[in-house]
C-alpha positions as CSV (number, residue, x, y, z in Angstrom):
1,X,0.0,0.0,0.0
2,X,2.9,2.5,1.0
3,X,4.0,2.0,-2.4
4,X,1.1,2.4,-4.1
5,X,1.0,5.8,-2.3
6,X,4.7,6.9,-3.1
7,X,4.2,6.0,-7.2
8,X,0.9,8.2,-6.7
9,X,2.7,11.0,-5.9
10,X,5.9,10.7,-7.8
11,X,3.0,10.4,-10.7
12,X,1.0,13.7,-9.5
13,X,4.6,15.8,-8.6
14,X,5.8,15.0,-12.4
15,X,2.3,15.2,-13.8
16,X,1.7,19.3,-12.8
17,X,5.4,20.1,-14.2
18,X,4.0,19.7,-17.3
19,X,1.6,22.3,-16.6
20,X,1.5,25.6,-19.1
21,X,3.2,28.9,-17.0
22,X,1.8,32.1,-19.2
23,X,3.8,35.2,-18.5
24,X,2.6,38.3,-18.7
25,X,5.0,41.0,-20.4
26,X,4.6,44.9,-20.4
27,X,3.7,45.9,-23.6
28,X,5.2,48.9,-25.4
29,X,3.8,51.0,-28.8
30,X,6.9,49.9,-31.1
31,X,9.4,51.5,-32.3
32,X,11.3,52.2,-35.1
33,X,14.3,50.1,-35.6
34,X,17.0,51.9,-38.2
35,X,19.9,49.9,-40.0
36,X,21.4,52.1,-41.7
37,X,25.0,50.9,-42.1
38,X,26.9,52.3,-45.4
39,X,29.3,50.3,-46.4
40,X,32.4,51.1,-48.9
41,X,34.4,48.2,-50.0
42,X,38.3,49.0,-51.1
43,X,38.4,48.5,-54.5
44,X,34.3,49.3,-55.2
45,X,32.7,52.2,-56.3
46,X,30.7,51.7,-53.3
47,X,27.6,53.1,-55.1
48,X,25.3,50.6,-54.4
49,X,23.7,50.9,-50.8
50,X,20.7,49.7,-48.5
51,X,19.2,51.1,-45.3
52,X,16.7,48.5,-43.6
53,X,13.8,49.8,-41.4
54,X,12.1,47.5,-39.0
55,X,9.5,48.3,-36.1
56,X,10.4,46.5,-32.3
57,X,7.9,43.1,-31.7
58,X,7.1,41.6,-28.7
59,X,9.6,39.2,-27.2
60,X,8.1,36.5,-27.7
61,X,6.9,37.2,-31.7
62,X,8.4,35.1,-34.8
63,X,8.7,37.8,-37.1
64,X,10.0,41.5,-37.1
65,X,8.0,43.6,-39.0
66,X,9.1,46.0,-40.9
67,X,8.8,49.9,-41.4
68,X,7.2,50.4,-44.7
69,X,6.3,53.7,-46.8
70,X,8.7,56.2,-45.6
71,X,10.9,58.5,-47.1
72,X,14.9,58.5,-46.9
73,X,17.4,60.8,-48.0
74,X,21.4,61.1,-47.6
75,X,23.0,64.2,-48.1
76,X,26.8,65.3,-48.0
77,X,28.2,68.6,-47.6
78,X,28.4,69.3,-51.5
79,X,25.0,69.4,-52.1
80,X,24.2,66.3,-53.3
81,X,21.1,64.1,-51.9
82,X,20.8,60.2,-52.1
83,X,17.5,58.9,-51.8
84,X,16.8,55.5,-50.8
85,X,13.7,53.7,-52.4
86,X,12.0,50.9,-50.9
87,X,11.9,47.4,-52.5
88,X,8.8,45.5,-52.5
89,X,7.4,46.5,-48.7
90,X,10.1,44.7,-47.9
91,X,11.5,47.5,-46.2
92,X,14.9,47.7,-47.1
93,X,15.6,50.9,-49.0
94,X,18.1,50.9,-51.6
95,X,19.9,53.3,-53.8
96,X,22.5,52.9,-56.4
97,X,23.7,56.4,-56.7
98,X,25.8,57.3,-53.9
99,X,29.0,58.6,-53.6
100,X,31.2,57.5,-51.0
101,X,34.0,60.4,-49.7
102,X,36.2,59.5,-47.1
103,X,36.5,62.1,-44.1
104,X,33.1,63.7,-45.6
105,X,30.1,63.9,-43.3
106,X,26.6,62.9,-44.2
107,X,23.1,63.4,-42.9
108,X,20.6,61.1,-42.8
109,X,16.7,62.2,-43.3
110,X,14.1,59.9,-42.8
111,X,10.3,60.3,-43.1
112,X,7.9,58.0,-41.2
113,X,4.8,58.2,-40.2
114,X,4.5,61.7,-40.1
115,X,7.4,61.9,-37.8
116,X,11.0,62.9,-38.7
117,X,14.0,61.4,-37.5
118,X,18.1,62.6,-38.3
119,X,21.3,61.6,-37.8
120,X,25.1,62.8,-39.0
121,X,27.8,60.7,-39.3
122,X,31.6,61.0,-41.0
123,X,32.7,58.4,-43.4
124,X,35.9,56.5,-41.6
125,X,38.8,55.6,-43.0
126,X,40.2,51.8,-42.5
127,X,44.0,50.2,-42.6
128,X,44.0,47.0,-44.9
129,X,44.3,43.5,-43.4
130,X,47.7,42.2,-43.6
131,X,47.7,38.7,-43.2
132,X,46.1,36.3,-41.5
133,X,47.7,34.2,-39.0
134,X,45.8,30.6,-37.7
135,X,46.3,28.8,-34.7
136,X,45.6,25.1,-34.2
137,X,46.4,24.5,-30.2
138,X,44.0,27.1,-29.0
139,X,41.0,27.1,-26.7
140,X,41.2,25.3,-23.0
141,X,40.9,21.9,-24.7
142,X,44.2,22.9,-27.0
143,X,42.7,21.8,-29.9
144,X,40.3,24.9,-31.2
145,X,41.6,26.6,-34.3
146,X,42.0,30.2,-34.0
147,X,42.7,33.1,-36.3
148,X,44.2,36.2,-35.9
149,X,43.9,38.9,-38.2
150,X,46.9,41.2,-38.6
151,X,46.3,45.4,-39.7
152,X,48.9,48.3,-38.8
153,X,47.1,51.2,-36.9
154,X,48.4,54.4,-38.3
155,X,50.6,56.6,-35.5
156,X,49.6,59.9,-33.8
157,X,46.0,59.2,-34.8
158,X,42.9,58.0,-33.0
159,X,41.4,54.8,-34.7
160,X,38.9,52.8,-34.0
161,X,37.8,49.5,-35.4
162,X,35.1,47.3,-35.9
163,X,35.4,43.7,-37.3
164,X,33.4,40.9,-38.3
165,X,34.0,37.0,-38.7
166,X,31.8,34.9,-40.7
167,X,32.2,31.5,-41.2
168,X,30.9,28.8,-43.6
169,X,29.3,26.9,-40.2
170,X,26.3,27.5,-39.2
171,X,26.8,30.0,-36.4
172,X,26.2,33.6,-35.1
173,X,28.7,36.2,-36.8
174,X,31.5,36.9,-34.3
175,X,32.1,40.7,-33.6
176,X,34.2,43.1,-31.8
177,X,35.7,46.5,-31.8
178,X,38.7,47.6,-31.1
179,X,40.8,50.9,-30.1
180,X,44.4,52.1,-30.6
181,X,44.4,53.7,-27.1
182,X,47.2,51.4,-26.0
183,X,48.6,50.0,-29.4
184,X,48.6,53.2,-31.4
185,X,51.2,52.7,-34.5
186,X,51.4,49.2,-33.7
187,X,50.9,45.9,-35.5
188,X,47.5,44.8,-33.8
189,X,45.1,41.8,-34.9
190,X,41.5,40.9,-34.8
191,X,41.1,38.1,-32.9
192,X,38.8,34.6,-34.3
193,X,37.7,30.9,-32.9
194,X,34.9,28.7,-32.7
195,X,34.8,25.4,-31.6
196,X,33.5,23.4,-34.6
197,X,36.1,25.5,-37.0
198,X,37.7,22.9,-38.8
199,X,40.5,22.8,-42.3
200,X,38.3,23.5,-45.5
201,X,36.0,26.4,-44.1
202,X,36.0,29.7,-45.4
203,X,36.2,32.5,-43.3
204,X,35.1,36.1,-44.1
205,X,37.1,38.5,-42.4
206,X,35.6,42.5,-42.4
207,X,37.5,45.3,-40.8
208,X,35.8,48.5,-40.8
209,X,36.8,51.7,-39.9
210,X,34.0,53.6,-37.2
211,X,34.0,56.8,-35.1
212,X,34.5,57.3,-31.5
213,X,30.8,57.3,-31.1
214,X,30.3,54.4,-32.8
215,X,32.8,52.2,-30.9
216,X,31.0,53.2,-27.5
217,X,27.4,52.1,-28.9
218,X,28.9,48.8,-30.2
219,X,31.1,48.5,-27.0
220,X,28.2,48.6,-24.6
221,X,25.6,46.7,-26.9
222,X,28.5,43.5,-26.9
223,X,28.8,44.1,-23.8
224,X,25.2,43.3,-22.5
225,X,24.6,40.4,-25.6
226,X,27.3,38.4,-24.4
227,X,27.3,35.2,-22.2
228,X,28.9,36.9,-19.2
229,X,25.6,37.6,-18.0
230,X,24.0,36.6,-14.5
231,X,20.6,34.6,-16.0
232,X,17.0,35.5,-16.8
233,X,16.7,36.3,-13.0
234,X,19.4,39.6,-13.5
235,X,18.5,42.9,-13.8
236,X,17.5,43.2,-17.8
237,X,20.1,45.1,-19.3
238,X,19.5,49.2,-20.3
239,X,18.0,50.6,-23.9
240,X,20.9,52.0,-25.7
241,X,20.2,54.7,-27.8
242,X,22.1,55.3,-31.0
243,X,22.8,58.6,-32.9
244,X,19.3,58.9,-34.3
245,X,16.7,61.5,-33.4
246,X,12.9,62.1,-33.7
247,X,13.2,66.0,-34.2
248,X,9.1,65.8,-34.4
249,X,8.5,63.8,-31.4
250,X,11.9,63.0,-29.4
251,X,10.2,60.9,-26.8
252,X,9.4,58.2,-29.1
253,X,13.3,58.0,-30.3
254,X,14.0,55.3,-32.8
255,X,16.9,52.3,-32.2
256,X,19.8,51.9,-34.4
257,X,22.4,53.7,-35.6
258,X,23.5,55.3,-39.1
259,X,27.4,54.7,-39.5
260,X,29.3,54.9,-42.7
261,X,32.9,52.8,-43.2
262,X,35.4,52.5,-45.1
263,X,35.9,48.4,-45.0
264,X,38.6,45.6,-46.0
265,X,37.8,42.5,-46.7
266,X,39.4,39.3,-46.7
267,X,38.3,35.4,-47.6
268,X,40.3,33.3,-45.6
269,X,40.7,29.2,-45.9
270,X,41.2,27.3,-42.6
271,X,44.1,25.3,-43.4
């Protein structure tokens, strides 16, 4: 009988963890999302360009909607004005006009439900990649390949960097920024590893050259995304607000950021 008893409730206890848990969010009117991230390739006219516009979902929505029907417009100081069509209500704006200047700044105009929102930004300059140089003893286990990614910072001048790794496995792009506070004129490399990397993938390797500004927004956004955190249970991590403004309403400010850079680019084979 006591046994019957204990498999009863062993059965019950296991039975209600099954049960549903609904948890109720705050809700929020959503916001406009801008990716506006111009791009100019050594070796490219760099004329062809895209701005994406999105709105903020729920947390707990498939899809991200995105921001269809407004206007966009990029000007430079020498008068000329790049506008930025959308494709298909897709909305992702392209044009295939601009001109890419390096040092120059640009404004960004966009148009959006009746609201206006602005940001200026300078074109960066970046060094090339040198060479790449790969590791096969790396990692705590010895035995992860890693990649480092050699560029010479130019002296007596503040640079800042942003690089990307994308690799032919199916993972999340690996990012970082970097500064030449303490390497200035130095030989300094972008750093690379994942754990299934293995001889035969290809790696895409992007250096781009950003502002000041630009390095703190990335700096704090990595900053909160990575795994160092303490858990669902932690104090949720702060809104950071990019470089654009809603001059019509700036209480409902937009996320994103508009940043224009200079970028090398180099296709790398794990050996």
């Amino acid at each position: 009988m006591k046994n019957f008893i204990y498999i009863a409730f062993f059965l019950m206890l296991f039975t209600n963890c099954e049960d549903v848990i609904d948890v109720d969010l705050n809700t929020a009117e959503p916001k406009l999302v801008i990716e506006a991230s111009i791009n100019y390739f050594k070796n490219t006219t760099g004329n062809e360009q895209s701005i994406k516009l999105t709105l903020s979902a729920p947390f707990f929505e498939d899809t991200i909607p995105p921001a269809n029907g407004a206007t966009i417009q990029v000007s430079d100081t020498a008068g000329n004005t790049f506008n930025f069509i959308e494709a298909d209500n897709t909305g992702i704006y392209n044009n295939s006009t601009f001109i890419p200047v390096i040092g120059e700044v640009y404004t960004l105009i966009i148009n959006y439900e009746g609201e206006t929102y602005t940001a200026t930004e300078t074109l960066t300059a970046v060094v090339p990649i040198d060479y790449v140089e790969q590791n096969n003893e790396g990692g705590f286990s010895g035995e992860d390949i890693e990649l480092k990614a050699y560029y010479t910072d130019p002296a007596e001048i503040d640079n800042y960097y942003f690089f990307e790794f994308i690799s032919d496995i199916p993972v999340v792009p690996t990012l970082n920024v970097y500064n030449d506070t303490f390497t200035d004129g130095n030989e300094i490399f972008g750093f690379y590893t994942e754990e299934d990397l293995e001889a035969g993938d290809i790696v895409t390797i992007r250096n781009y050259g950003i502002s000041s500004q630009f390095y703190d927004f990335m700096y704090i956004l990595l900053q909160q995304s990575s795994d160092s955190g303490g858990g669902p249970f932690e104090t949720q991590p702060a809104t950071i607000r990019g470089n654009c403004t809603n001059v019509t309403n700036p209480g409902n400010y937009p996320l994103g950021y508009f940043r224009l850079s200079e970028v090398d680019e180099l296709i790398y084979t794990v050996e």
